[in-house]
The first five atom37 places (N, CA, C, CB, O) and aatype in JSON, in Angstrom:
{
  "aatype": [20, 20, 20, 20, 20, 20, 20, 20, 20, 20, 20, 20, 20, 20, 20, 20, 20, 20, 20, 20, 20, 20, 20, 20, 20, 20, 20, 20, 20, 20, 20, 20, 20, 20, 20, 20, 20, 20, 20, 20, 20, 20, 20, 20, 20, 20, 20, 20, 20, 20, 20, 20, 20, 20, 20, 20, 20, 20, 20, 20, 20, 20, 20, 20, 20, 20, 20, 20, 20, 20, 20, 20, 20, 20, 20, 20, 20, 20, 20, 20, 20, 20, 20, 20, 20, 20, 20, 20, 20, 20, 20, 20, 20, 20, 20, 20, 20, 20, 20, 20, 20, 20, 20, 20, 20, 20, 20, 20, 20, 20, 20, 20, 20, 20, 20, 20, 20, 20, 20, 20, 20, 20, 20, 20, 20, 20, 20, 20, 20, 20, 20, 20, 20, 20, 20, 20, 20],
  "atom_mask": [
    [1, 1, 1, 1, 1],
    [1, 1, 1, 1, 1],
    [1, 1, 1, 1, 1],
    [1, 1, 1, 1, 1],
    [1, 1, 1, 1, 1],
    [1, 1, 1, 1, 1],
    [1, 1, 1, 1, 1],
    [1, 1, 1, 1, 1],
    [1, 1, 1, 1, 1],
    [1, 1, 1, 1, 1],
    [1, 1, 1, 1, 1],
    [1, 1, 1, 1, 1],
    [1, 1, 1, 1, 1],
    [1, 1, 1, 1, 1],
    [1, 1, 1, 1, 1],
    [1, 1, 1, 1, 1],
    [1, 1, 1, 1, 1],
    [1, 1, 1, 1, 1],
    [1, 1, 1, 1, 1],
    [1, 1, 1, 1, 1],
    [1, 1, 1, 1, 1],
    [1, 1, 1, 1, 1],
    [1, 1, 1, 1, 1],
    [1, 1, 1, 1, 1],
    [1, 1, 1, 1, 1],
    [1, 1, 1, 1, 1],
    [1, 1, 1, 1, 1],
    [1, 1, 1, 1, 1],
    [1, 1, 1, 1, 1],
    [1, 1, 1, 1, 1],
    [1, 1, 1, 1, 1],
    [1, 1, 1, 1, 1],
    [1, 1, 1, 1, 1],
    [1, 1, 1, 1, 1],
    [1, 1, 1, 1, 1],
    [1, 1, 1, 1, 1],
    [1, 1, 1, 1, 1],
    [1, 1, 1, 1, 1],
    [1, 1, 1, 1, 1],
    [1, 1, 1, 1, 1],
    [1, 1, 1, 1, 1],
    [1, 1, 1, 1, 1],
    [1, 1, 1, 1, 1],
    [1, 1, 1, 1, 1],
    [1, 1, 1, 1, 1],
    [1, 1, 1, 1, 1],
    [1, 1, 1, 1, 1],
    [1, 1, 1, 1, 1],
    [1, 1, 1, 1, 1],
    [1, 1, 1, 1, 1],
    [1, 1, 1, 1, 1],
    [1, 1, 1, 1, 1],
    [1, 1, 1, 1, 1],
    [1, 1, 1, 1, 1],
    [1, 1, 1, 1, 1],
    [1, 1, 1, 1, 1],
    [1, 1, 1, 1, 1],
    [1, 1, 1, 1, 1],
    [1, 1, 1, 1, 1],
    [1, 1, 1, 1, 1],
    [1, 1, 1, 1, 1],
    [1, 1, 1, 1, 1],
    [1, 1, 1, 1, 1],
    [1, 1, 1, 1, 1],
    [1, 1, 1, 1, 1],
    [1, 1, 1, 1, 1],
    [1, 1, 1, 1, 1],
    [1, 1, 1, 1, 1],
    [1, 1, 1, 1, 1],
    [1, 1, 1, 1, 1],
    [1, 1, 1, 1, 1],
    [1, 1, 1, 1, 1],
    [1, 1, 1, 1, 1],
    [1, 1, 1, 1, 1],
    [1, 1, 1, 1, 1],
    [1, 1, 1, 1, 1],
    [1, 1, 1, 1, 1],
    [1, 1, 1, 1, 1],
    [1, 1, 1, 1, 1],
    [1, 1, 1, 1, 1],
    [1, 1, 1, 1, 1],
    [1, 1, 1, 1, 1],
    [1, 1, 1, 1, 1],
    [1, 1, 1, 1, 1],
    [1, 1, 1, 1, 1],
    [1, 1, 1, 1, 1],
    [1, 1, 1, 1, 1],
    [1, 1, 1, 1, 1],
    [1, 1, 1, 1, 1],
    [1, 1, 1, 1, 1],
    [1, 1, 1, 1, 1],
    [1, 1, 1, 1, 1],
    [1, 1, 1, 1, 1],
    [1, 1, 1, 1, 1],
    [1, 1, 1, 1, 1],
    [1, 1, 1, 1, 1],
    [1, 1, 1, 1, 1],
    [1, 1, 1, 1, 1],
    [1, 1, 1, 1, 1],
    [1, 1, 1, 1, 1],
    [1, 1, 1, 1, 1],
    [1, 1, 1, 1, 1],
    [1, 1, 1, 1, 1],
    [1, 1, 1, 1, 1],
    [1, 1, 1, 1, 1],
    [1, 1, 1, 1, 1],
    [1, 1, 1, 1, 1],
    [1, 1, 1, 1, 1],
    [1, 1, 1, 1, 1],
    [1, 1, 1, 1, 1],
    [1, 1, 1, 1, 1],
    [1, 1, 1, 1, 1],
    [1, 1, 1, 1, 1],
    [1, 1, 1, 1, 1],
    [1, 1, 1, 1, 1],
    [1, 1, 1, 1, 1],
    [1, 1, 1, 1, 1],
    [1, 1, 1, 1, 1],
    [1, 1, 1, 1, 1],
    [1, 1, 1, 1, 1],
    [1, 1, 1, 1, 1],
    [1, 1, 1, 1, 1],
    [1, 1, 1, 1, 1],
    [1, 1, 1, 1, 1],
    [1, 1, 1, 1, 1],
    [1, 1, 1, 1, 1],
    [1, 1, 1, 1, 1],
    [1, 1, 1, 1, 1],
    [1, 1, 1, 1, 1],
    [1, 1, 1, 1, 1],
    [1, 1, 1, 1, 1],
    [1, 1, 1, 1, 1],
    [1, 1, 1, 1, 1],
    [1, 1, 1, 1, 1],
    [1, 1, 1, 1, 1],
    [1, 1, 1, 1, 1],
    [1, 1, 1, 1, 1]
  ],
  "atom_positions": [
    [[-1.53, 26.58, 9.22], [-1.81, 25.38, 8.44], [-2.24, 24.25, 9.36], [-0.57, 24.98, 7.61], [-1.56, 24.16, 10.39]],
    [[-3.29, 23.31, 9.2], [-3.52, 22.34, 9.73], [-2.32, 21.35, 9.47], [-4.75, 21.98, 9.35], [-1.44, 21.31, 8.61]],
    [[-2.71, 20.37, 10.8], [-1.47, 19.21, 10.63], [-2.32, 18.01, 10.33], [-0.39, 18.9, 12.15], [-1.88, 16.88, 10.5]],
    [[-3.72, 18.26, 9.81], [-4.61, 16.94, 9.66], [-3.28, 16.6, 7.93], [-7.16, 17.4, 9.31], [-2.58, 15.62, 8.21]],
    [[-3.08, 16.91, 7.14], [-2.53, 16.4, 5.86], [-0.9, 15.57, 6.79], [-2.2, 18.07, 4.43], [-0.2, 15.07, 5.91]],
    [[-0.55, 15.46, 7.55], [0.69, 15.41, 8.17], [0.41, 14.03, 8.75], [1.05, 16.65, 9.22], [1.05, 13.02, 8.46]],
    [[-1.06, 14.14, 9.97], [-1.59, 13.02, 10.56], [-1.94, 12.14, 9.77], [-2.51, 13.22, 11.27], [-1.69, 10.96, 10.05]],
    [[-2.66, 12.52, 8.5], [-3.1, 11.36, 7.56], [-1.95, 10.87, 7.28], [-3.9, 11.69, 6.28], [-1.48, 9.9, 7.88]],
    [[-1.31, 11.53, 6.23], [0.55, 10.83, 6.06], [0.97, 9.43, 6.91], [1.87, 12.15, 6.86], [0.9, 8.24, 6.59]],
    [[1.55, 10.26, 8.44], [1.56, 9.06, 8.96], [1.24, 7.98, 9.59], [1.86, 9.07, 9.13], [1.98, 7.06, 9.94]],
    [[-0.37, 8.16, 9.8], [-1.15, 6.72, 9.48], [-0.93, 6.13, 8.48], [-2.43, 6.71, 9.38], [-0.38, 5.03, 8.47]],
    [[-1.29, 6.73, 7.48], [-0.7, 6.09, 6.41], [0.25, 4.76, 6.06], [-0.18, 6.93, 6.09], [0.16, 3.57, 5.75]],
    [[1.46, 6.05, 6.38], [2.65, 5.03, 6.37], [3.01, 3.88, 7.48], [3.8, 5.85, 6.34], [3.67, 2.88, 7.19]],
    [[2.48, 4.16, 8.86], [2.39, 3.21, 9.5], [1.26, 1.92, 9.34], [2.39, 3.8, 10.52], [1.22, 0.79, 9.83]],
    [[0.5, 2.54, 8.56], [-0.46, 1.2, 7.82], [0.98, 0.44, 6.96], [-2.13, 1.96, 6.31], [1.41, -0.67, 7.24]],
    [[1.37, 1.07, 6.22], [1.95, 0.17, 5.1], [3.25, -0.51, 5.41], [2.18, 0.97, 3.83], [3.64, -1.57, 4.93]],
    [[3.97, 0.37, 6.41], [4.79, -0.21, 7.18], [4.8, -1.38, 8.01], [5.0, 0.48, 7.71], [5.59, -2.31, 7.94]],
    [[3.88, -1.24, 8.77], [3.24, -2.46, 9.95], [2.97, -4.19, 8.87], [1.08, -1.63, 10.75], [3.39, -5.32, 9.1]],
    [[2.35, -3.81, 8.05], [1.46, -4.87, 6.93], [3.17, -5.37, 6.0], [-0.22, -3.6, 5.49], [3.46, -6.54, 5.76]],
    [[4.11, -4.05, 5.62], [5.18, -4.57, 4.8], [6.32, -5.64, 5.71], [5.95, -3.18, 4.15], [7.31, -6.23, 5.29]],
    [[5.52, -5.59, 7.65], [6.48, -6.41, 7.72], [6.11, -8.05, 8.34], [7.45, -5.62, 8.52], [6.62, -9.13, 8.65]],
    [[4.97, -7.39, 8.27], [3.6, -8.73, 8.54], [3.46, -9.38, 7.21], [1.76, -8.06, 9.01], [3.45, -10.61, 7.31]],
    [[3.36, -8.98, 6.1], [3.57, -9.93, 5.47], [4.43, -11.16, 4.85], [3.32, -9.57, 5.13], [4.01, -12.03, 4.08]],
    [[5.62, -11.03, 5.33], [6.29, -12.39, 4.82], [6.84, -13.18, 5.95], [7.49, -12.13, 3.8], [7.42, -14.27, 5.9]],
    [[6.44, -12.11, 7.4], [6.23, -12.82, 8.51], [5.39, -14.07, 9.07], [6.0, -12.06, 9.04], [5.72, -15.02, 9.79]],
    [[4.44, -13.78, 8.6], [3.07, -15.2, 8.55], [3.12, -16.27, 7.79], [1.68, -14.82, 8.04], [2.25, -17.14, 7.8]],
    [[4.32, -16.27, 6.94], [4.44, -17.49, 5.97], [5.92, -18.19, 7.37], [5.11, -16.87, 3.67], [6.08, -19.4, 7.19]],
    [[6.63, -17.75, 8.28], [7.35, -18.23, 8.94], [6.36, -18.87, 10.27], [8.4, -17.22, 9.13], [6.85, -19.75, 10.98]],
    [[5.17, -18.43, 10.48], [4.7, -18.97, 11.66], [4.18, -20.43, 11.87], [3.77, -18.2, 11.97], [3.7, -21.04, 10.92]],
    [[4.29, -21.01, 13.17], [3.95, -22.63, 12.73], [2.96, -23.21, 12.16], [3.89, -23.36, 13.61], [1.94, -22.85, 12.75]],
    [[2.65, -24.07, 11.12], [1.4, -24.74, 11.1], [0.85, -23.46, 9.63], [0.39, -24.75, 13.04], [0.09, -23.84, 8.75]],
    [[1.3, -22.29, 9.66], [1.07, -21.78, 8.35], [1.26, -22.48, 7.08], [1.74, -20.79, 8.26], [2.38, -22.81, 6.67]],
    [[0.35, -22.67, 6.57], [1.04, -23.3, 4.59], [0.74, -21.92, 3.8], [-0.3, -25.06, 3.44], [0.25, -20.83, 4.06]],
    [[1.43, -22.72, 2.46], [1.61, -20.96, 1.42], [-0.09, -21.24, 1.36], [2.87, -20.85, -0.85], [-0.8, -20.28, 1.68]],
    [[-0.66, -22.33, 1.02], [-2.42, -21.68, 0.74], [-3.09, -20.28, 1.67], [-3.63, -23.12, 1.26], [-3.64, -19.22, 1.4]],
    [[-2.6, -21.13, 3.1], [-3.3, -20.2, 4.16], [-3.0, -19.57, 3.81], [-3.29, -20.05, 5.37], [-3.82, -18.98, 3.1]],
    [[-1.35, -18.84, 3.87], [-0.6, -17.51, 4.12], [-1.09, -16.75, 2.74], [1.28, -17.71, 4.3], [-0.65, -15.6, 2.7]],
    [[-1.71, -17.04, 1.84], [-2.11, -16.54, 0.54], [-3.09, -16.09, 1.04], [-2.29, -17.35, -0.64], [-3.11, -14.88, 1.27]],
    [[-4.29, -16.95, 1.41], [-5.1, -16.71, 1.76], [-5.33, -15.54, 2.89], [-5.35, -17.7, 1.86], [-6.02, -14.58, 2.57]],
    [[-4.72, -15.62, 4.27], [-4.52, -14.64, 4.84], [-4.09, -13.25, 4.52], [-3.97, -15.01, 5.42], [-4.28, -12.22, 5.18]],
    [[-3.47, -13.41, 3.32], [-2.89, -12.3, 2.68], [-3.36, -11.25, 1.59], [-2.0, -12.79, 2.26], [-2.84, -10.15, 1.4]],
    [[-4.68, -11.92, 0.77], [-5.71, -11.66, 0.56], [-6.23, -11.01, 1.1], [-6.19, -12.25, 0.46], [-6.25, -9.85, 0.68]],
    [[-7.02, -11.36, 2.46], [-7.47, -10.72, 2.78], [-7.09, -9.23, 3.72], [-8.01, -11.48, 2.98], [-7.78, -8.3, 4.15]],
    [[-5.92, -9.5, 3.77], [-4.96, -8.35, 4.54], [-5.08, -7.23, 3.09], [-2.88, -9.06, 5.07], [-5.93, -6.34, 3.02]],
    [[-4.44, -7.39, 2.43], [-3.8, -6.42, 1.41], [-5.57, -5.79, 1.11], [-2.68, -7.37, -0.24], [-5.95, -4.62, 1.09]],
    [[-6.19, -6.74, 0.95], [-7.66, -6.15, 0.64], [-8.17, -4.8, 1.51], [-8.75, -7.38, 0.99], [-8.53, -3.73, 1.02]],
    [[-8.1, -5.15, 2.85], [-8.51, -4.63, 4.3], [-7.42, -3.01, 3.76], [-7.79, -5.99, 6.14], [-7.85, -1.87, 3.54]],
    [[-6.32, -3.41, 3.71], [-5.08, -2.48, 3.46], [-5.3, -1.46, 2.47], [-3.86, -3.26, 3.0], [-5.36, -0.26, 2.75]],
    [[-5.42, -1.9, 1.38], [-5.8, -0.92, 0.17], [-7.4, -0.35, 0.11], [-5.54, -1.8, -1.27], [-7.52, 0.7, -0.53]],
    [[-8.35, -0.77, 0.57], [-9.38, 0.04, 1.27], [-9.16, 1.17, 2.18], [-10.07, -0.74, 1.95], [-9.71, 2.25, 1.95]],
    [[-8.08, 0.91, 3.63], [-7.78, 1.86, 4.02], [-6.86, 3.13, 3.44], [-7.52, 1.41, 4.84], [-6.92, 4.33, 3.68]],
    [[-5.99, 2.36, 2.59], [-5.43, 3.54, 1.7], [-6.13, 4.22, 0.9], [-4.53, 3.22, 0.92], [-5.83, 5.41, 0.77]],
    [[-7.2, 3.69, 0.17], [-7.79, 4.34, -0.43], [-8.92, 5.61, -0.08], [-8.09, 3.51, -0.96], [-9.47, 6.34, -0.9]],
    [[-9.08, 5.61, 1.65], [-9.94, 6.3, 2.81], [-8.85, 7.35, 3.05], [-10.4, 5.27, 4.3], [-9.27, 8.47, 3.34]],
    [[-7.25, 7.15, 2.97], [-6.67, 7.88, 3.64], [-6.09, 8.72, 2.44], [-5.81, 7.21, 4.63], [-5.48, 9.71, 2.86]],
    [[-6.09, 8.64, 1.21], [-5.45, 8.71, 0.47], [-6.85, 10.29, -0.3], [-4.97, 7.02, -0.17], [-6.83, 11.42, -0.79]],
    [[-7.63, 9.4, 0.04], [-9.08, 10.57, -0.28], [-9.05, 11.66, 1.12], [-11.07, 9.48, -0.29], [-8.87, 12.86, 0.91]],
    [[-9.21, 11.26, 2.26], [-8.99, 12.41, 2.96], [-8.06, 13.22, 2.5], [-8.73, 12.19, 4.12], [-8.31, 14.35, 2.05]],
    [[-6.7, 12.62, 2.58], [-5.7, 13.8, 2.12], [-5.78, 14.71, 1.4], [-4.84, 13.54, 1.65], [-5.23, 15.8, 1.56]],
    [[-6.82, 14.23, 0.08], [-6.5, 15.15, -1.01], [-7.5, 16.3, -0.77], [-6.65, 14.46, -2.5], [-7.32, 17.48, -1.07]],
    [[-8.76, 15.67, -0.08], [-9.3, 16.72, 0.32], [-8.45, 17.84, 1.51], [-10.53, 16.14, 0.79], [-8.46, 19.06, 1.37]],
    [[-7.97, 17.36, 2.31], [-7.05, 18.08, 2.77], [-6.15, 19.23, 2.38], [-6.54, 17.41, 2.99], [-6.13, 20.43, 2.66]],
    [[-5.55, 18.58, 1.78], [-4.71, 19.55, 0.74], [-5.34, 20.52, -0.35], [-3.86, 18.66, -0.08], [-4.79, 21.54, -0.78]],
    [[-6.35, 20.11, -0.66], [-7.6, 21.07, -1.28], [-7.92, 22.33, -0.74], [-8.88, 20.43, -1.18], [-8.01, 23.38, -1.37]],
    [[-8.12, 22.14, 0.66], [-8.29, 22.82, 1.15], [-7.61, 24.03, 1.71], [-8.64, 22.3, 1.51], [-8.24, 25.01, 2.1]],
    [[-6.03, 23.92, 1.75], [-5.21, 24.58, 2.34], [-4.01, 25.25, 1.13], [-4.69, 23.61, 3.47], [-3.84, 24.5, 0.17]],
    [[-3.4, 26.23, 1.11], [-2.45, 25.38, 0.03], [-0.88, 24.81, 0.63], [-2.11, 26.53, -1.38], [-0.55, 24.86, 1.82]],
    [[-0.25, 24.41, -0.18], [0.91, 23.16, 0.33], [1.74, 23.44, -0.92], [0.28, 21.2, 0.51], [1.55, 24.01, -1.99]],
    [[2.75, 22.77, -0.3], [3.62, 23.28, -1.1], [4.09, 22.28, -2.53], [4.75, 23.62, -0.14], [4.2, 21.05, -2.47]],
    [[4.31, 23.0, -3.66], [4.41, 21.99, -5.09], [5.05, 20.77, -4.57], [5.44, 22.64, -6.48], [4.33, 19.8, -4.8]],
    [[6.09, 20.48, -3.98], [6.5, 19.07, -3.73], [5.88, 18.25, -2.79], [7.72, 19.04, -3.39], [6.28, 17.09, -2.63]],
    [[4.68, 18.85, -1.96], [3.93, 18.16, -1.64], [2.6, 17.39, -2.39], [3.77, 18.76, -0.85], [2.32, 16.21, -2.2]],
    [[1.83, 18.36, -3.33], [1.01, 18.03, -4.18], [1.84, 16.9, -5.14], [0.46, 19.32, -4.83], [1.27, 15.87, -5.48]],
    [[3.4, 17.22, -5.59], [3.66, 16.16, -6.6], [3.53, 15.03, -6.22], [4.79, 16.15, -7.13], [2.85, 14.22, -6.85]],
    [[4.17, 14.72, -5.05], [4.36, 14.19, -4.18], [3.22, 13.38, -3.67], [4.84, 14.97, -3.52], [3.44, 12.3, -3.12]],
    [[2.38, 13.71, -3.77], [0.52, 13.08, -3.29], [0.02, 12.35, -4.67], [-0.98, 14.76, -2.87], [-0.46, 11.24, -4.9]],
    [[0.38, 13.67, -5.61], [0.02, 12.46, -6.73], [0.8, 11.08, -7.26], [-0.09, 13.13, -7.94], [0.2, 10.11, -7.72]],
    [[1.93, 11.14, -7.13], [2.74, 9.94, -7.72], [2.28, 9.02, -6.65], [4.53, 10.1, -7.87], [2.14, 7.88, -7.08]],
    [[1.94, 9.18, -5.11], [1.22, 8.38, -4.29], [-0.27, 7.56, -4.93], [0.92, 9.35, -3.11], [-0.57, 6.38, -5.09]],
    [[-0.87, 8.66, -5.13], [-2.2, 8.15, -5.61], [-2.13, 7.35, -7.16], [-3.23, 9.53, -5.68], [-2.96, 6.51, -7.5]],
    [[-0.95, 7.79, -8.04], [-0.87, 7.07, -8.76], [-0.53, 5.66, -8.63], [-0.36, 7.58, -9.31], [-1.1, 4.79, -9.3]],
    [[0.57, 5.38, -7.62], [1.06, 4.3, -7.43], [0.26, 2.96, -6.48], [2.2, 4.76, -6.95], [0.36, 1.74, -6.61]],
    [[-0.5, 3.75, -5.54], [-1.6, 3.23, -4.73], [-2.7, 2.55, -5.86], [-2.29, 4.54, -3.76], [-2.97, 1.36, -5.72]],
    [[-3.32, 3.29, -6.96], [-4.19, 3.0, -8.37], [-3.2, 1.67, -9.04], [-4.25, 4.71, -9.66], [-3.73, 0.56, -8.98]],
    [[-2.25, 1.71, -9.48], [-1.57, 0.59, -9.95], [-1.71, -0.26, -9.04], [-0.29, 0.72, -10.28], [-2.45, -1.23, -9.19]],
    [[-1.17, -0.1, -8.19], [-1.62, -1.65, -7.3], [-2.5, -2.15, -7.16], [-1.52, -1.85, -6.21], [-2.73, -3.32, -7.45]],
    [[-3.53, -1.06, -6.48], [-4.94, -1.48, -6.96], [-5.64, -1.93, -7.88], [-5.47, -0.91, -6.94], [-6.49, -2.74, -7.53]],
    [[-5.55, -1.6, -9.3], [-6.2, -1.63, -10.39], [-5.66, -2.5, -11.16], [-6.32, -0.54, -10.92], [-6.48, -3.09, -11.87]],
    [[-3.43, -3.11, -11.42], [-3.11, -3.59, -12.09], [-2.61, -4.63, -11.55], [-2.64, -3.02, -12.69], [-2.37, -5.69, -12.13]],
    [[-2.39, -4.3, -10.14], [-1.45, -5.95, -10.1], [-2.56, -6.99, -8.69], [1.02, -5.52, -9.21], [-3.07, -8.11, -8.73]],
    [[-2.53, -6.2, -7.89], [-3.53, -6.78, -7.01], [-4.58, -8.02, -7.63], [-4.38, -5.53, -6.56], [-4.53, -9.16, -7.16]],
    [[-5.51, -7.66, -8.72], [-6.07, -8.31, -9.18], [-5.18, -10.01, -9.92], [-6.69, -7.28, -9.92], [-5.52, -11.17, -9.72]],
    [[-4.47, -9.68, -10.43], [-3.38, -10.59, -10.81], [-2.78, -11.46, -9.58], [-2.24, -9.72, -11.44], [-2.61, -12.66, -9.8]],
    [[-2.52, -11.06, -8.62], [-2.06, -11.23, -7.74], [-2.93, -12.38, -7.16], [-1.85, -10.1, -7.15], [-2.71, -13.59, -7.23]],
    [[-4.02, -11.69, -6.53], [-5.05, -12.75, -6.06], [-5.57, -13.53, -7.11], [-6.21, -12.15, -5.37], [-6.45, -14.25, -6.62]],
    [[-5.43, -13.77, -8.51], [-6.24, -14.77, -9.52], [-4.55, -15.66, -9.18], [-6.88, -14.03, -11.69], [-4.61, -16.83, -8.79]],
    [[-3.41, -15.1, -9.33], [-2.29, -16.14, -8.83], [-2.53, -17.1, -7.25], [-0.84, -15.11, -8.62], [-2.54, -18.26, -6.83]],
    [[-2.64, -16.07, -6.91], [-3.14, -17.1, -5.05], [-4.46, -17.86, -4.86], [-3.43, -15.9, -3.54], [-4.62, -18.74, -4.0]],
    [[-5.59, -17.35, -5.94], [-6.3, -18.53, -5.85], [-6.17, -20.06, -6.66], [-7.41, -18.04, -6.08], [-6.77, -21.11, -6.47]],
    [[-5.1, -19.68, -7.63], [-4.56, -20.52, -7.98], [-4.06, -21.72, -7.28], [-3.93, -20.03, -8.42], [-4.4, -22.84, -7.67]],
    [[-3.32, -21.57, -6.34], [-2.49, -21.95, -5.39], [-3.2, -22.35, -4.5], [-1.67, -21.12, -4.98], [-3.1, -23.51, -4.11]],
    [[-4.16, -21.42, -3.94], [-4.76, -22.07, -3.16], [-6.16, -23.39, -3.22], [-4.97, -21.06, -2.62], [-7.02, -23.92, -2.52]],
    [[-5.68, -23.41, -4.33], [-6.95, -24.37, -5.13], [-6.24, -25.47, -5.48], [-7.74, -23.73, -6.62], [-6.96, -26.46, -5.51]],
    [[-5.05, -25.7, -5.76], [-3.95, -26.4, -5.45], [-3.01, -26.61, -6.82], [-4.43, -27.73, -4.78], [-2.13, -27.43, -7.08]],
    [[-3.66, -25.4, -7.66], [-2.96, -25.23, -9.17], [-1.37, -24.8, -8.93], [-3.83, -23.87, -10.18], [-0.79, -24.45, -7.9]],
    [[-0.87, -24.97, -10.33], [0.79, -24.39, -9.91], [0.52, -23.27, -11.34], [2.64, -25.98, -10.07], [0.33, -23.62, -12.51]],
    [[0.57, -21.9, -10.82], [0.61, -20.78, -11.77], [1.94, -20.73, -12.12], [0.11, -19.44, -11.26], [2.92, -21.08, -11.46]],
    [[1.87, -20.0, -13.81], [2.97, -20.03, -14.56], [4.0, -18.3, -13.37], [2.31, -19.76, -16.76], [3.65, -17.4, -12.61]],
    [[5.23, -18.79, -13.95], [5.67, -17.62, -13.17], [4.94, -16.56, -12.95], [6.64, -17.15, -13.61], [3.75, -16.86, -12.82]],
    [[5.24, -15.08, -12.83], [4.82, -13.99, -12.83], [5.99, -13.01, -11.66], [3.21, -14.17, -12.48], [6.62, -13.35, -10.66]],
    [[5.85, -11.58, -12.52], [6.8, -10.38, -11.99], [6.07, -9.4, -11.29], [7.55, -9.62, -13.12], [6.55, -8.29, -11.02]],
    [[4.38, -9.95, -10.83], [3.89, -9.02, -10.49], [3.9, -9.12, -8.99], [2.78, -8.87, -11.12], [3.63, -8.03, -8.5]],
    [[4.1, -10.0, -8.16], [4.51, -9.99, -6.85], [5.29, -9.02, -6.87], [5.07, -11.11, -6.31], [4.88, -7.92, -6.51]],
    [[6.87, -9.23, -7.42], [7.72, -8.3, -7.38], [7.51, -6.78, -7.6], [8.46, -8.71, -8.12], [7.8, -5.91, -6.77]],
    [[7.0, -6.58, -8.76], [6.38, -5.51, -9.07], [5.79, -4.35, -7.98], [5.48, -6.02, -9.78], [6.07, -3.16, -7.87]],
    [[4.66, -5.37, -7.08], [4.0, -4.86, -6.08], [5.11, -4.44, -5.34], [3.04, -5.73, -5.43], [5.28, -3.23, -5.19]],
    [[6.08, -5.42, -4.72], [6.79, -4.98, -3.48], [7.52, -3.88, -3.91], [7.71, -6.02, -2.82], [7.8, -3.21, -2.91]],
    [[8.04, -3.28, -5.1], [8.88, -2.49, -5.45], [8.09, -1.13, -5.31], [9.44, -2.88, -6.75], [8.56, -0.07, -4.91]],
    [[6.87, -1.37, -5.69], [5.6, -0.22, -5.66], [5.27, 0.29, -4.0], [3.94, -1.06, -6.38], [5.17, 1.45, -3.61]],
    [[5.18, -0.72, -3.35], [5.08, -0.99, -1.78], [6.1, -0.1, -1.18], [5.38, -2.6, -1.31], [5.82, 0.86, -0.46]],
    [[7.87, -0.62, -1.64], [8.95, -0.22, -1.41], [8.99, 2.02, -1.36], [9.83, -1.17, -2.7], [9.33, 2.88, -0.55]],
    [[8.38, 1.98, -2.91], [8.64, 3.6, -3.21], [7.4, 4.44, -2.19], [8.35, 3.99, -5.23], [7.59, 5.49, -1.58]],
    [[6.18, 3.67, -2.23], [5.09, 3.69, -1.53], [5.52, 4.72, -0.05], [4.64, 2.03, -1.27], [5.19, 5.86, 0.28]],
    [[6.24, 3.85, 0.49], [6.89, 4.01, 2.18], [7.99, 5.35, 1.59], [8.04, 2.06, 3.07], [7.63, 6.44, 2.04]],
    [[9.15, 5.43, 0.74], [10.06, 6.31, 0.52], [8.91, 7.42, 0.15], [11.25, 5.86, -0.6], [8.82, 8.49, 0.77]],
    [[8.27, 7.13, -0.66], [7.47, 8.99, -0.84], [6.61, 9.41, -0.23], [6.78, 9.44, -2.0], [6.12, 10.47, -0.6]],
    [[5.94, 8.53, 1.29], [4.77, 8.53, 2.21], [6.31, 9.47, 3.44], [3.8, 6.35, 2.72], [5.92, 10.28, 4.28]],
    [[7.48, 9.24, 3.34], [7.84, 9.47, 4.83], [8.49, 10.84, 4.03], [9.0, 8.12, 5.91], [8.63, 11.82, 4.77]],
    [[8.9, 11.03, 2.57], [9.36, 12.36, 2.17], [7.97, 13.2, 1.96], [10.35, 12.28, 0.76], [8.13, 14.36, 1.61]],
    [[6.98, 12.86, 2.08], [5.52, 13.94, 1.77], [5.3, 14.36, 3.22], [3.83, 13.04, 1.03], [4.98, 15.51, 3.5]],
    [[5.56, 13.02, 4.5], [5.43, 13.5, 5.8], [6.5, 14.93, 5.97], [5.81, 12.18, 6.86], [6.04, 16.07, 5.9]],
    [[7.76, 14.68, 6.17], [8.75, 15.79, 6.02], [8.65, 17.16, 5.88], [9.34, 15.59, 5.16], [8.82, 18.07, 6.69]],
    [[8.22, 17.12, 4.21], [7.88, 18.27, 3.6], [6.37, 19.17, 4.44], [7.62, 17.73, 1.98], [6.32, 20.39, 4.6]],
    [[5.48, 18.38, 4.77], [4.82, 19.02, 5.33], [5.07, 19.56, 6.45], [4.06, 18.58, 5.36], [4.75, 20.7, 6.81]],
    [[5.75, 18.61, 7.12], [6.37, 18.82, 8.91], [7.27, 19.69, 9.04], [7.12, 17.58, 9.64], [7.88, 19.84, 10.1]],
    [[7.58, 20.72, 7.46], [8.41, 21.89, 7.47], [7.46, 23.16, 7.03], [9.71, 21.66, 6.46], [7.61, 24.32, 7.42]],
    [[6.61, 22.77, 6.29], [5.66, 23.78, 5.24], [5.28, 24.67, 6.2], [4.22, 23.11, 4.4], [4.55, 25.62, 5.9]]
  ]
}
């Protein structure tokens, strides 16, 4: 079996890892305001979910190719599902909230920050149990 589905994995997760701890880091640095740090953040998560979406397509071709084992395929999809929600449902929300802000509006609450990080959160738990499973297959 190739270990390219293994290598993608943990790029992967060290993408999302590195970025989950850079982001609420840059709102502590000096001379940062929440506009910038929105702003900066924008464009991070943007940069971010492009690359997931590069690594997330290799894989599957990957795994296409070989076979792997059922808890790995489940396992890839609840990824790709959850990677698509962010992408598709909250992200967008997200940044129409931060340009808000950064325009100098005050947006009504919202649960989709949270939302994301919780998505982010399972993101990393089923990126390092898909690494595993392969690193035994």
């Amino acid at each position: 079996m190739t270990p390219l589905p293994l290598a993608l994995a943990c790029i992967w997760l060290g993408m999302v890892l590195a970025i989950s701890i850079e982001a609420p880091l840059k709102f502590r640095a000096p001379g940062i305001t929440l506009p910038l740090g929105l702003g900066i953040g924008r464009l991070v998560f943007r940069a971010l979910n492009v690359a997931e979406i590069v690594l997330a397509t290799a894989t599957a071709l990957t795994l296409a190719l070989a076979p792997r084992p059922l808890a790995a395929a489940l396992l890839f999809i609840a990824l790709a599902v959850t990677l698509a929600a962010q992408v598709l449902l909250l992200r967008p929300r997200l940044e129409a909230r931060a340009q808000l802000i950064i325009d100098g509006g005050t947006p009504p609450r919202s649960r989709a920050h949270l939302a994301y990080i919780v998505l982010e959160c399972a993101k990393l738990l089923m990126l390092t149990t898909f690494g595993i499973i392969l690193m035994f297959a």
